[in-house]
Structures are given as structure tokens and as C-alpha cells.
N, CA, C and O atoms as a GROMACS GRO file, in nm:
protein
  228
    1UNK      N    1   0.913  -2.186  -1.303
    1UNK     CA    2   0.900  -2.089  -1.196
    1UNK      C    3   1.036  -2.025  -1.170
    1UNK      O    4   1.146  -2.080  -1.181
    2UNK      N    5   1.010  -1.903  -1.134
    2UNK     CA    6   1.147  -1.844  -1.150
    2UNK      C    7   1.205  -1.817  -0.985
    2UNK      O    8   1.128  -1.781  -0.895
    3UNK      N    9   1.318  -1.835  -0.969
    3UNK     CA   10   1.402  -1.846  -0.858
    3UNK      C   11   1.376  -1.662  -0.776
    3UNK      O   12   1.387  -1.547  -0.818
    4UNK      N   13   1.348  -1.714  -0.674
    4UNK     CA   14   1.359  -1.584  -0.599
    4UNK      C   15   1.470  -1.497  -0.597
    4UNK      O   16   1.447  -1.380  -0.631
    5UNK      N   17   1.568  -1.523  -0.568
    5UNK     CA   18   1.722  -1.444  -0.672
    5UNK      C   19   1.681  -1.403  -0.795
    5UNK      O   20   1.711  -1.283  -0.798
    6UNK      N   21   1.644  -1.424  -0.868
    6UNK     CA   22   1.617  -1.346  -0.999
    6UNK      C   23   1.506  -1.271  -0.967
    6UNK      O   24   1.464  -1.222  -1.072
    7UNK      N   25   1.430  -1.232  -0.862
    7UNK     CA   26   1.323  -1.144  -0.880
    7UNK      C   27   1.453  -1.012  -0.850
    7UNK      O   28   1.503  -0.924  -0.920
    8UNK      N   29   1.465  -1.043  -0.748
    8UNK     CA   30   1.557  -0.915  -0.673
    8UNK      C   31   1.677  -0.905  -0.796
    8UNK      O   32   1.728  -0.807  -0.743
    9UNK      N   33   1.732  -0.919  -0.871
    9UNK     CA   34   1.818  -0.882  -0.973
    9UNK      C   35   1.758  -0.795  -1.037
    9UNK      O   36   1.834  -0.719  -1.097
   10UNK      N   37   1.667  -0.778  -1.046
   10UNK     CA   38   1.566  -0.659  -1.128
   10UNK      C   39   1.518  -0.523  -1.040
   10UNK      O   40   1.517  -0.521  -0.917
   11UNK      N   41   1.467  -0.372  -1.154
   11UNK     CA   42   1.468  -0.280  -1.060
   11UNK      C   43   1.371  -0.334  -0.978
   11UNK      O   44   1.306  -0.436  -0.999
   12UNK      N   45   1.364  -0.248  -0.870
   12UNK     CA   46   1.270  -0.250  -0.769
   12UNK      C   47   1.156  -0.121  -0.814
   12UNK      O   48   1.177  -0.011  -0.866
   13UNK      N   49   1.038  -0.182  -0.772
   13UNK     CA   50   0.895  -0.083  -0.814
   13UNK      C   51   0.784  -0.116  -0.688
   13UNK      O   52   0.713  -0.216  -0.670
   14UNK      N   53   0.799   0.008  -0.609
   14UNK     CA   54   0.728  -0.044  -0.493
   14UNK      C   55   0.567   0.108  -0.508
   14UNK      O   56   0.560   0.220  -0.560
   15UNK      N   57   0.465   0.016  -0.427
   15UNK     CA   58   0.325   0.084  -0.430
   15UNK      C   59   0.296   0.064  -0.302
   15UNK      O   60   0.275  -0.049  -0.259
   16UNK      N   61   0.291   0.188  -0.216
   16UNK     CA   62   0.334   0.179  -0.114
   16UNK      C   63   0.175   0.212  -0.046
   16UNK      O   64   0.101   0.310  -0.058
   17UNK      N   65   0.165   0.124   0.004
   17UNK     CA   66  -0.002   0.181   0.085
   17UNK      C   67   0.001   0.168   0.251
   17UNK      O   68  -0.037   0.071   0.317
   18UNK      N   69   0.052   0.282   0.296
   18UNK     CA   70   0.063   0.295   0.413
   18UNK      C   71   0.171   0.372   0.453
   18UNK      O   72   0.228   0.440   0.368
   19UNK      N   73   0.204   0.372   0.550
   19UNK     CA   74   0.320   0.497   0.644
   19UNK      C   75   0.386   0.592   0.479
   19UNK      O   76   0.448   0.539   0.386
   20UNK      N   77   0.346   0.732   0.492
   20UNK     CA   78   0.421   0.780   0.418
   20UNK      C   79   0.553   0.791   0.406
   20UNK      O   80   0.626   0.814   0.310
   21UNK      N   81   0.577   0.769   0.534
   21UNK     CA   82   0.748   0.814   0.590
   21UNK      C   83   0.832   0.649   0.516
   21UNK      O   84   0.953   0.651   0.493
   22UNK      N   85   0.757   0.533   0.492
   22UNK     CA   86   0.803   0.439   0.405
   22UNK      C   87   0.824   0.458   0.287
   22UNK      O   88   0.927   0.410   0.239
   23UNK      N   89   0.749   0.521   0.216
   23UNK     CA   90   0.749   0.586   0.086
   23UNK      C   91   0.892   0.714   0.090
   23UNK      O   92   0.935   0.717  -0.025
   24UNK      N   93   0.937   0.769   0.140
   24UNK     CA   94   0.995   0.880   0.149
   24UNK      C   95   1.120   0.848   0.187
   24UNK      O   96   1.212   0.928   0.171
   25UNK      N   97   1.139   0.722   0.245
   25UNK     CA   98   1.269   0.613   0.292
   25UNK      C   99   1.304   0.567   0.161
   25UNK      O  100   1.424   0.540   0.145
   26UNK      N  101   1.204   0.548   0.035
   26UNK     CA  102   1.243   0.491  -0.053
   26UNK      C  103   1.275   0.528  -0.173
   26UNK      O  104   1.335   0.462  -0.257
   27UNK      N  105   1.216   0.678  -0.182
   27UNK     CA  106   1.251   0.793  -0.266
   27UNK      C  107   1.365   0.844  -0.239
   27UNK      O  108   1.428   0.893  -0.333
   28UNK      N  109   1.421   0.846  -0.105
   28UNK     CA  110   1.577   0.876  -0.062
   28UNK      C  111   1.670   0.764  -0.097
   28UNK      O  112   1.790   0.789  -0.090
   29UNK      N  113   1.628   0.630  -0.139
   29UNK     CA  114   1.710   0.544  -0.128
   29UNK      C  115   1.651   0.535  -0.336
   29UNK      O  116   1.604   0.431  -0.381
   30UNK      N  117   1.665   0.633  -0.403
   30UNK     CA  118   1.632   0.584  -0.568
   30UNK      C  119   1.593   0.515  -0.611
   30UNK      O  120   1.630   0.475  -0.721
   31UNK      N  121   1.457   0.446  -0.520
   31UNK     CA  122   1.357   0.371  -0.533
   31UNK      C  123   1.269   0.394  -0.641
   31UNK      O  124   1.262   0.516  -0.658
   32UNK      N  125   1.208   0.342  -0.712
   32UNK     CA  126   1.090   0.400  -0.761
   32UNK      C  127   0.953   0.371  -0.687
   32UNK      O  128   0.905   0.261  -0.661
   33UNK      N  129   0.918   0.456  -0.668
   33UNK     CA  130   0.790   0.433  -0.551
   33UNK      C  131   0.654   0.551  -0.584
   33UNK      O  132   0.648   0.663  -0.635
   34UNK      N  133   0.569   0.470  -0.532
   34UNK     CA  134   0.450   0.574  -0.517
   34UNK      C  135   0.323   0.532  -0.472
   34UNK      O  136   0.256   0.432  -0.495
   35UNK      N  137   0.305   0.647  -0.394
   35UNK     CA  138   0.227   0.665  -0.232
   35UNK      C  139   0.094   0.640  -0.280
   35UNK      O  140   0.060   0.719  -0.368
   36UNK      N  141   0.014   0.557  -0.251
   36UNK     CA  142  -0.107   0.557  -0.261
   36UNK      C  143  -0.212   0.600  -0.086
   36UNK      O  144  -0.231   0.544   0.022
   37UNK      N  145  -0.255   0.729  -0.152
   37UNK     CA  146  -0.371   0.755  -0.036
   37UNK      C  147  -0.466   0.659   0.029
   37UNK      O  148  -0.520   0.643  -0.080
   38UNK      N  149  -0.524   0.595   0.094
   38UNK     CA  150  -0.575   0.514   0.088
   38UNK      C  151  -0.614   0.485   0.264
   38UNK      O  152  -0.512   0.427   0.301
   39UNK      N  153  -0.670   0.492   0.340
   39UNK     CA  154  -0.803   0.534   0.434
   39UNK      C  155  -0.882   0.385   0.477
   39UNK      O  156  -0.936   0.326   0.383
   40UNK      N  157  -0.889   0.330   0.599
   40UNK     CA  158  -0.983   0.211   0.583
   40UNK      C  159  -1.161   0.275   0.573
   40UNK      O  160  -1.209   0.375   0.627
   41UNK      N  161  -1.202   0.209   0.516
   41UNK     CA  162  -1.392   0.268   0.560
   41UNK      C  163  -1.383   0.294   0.699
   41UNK      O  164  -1.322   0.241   0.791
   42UNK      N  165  -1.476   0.411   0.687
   42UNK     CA  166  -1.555   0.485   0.793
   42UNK      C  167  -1.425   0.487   0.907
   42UNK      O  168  -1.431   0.468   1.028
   43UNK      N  169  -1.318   0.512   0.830
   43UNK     CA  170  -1.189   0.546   0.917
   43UNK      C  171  -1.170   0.416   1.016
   43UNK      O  172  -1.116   0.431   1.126
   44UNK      N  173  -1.208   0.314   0.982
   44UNK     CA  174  -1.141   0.181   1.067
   44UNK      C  175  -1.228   0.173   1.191
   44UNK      O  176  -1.182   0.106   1.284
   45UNK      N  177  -1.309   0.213   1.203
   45UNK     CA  178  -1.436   0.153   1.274
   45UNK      C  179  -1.562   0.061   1.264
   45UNK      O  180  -1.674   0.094   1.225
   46UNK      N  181  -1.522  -0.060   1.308
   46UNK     CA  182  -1.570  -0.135   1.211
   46UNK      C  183  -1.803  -0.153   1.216
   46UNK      O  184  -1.891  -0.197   1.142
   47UNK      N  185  -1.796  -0.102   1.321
   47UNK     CA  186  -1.956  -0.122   1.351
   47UNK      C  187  -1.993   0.035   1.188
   47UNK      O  188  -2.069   0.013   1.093
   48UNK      N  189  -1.945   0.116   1.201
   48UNK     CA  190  -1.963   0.200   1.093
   48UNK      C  191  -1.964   0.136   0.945
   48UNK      O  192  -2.050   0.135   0.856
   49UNK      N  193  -1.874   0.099   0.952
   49UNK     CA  194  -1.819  -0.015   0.809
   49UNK      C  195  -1.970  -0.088   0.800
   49UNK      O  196  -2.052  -0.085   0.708
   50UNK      N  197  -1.974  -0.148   0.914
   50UNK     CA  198  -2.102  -0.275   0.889
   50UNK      C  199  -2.206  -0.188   0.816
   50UNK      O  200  -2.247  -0.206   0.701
   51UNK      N  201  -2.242  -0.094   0.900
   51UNK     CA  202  -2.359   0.033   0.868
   51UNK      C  203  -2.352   0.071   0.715
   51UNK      O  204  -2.444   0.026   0.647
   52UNK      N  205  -2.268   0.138   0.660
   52UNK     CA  206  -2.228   0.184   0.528
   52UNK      C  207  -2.236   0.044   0.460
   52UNK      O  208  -2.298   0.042   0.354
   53UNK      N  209  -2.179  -0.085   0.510
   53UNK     CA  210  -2.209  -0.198   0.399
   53UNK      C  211  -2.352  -0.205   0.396
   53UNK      O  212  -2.386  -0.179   0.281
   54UNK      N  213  -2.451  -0.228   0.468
   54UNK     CA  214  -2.596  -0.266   0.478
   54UNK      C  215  -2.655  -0.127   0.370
   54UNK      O  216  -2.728  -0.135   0.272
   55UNK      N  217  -2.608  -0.036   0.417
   55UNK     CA  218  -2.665   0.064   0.322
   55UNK      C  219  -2.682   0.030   0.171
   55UNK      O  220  -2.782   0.015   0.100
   56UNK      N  221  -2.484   0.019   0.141
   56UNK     CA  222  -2.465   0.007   0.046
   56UNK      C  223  -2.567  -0.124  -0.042
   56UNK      O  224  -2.601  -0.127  -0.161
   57UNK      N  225  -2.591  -0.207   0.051
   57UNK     CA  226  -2.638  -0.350  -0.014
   57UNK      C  227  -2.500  -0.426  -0.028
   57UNK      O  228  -2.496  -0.539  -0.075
   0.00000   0.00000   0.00000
């Protein structure tokens, strides 16, 4: 198993799912990064969610 110090010695590659403005902190800082769109169901309401799951099966 490899020592946590050796992860961070390596580039950094981040997939950023959430706050864009994190993503854009990290593109300023020569990160390699990239923004994934990404939305909870039925916009984070969860009685909707339930609804759309039952639908779904």
C-alpha cells in the first residue's frame, strides 16, 4: 500500500462535481480539472425523486 505522501508527489487531476467557482479556483491555480454538470433528481426534492423512482420501477 502506498504511503499517502506519495499520492500528493504526483500531478493533481481533479473531477469536480459541484460549485463551479471550485473548478475555476483550480484552473487559476494550473490544475487540471474538469467540471462535471451534474443536478440532483427532480432538482433535490426528495418526495419527487420517490415519484420518478416508482415510475421508473
Amino acid at each position: 500500500m502506498k504511503k499517502v505522501n506519495d499520492i500528493f508527489g504526483k500531478e493533481l487531476k481533479v473531477l469536480n462535481i459541484g460549485l463551479e467557482q471550485f473548478y475555476e479556483d483550480l484552473k487559476s491555480q494550473d490544475i487540471k480539472a474538469i467540471q462535471m454538470d451534474w443536478r440532483p433528481p427532480a432538482g433535490g426534492d426528495s418526495e419527487a425523486a420517490d415519484l420518478l423512482a416508482a415510475l421508473l420501477g
